[in-house]
C-alpha positions in Angstrom: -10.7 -18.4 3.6 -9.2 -16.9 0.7 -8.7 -13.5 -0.2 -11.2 -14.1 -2.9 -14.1 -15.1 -0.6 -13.4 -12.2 1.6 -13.3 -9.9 -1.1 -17.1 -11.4 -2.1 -17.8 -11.0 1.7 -17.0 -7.4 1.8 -19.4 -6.8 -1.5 -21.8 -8.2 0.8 -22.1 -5.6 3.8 -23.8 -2.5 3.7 -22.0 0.7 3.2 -21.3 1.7 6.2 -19.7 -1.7 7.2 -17.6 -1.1 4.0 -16.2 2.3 5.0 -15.4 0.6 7.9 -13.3 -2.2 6.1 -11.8 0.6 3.8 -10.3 2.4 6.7 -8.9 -0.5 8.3 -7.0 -1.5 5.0 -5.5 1.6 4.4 -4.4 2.1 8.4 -3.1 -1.7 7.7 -1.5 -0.1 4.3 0.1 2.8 6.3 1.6 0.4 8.4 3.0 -2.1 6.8 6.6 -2.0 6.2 7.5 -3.8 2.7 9.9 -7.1 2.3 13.4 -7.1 0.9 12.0 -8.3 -2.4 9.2 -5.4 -2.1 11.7 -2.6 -1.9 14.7 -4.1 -4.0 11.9 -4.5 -7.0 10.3 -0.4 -6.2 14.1 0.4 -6.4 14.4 -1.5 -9.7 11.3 0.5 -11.0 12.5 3.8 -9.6 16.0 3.2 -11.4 14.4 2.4 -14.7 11.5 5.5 -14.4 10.9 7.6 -17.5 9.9 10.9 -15.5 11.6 12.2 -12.5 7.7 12.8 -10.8 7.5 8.9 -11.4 11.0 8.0 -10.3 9.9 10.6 -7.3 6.7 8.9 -6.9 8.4 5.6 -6.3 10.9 6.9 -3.8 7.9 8.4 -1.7 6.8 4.4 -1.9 10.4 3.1 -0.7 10.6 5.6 2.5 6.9 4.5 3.5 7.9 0.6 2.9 10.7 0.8 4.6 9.9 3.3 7.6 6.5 3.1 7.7 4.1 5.6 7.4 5.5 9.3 8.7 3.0 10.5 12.0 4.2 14.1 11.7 2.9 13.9 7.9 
C-alpha cells in the first residue's frame, strides 16, 4: 500500500478515527530521530537562514532529530 492510498483511507474514516490517526503521527513525529542526510541538509538550511528566529527555528529542528523529542518539555 502506498502512502497515497493510505492517505485516501484516512479521508475515509470518521472524525473521530481521524483524531486518532493525527495523534499517532505526531507521537511517531516526536519520536523519530532524523537520518544523517536529514540533519546534515537542516544544518545546511540553518547555515544559509536569513533571520536568526529562522536559523533558531531550524536548530530547535536539529536537537529534536537528533535526540528526539525532550520529556521534560
Amino acid at each position: 500500500m502506498t502512502a497515497s492510498q493510505i492517505i485516501e483511507e484516512i479521508k475515509r474514516l470518521d472524525p473521530k478515527e481521524q483524531l486518532g490517526v493525527i495523534r499517532f503521527a505526531y507521537q511517531l513525529d516526536a519520536e523519530r530521530k532524523l537520518s544523517g542526510n536529514e540533519l546534515s541538509g537542516l544544518a545546511e538550511q540553518m547555515i544559509n537562514a536569513c533571520d536568526e528566529l529562522e536559523a533558531a527555528r531550524i536548530r530547535d529542528l536539529i536537537m529534536r532529530g537528533f535526540y528526539g523529542q525532550r520529556r521534560d518539555a
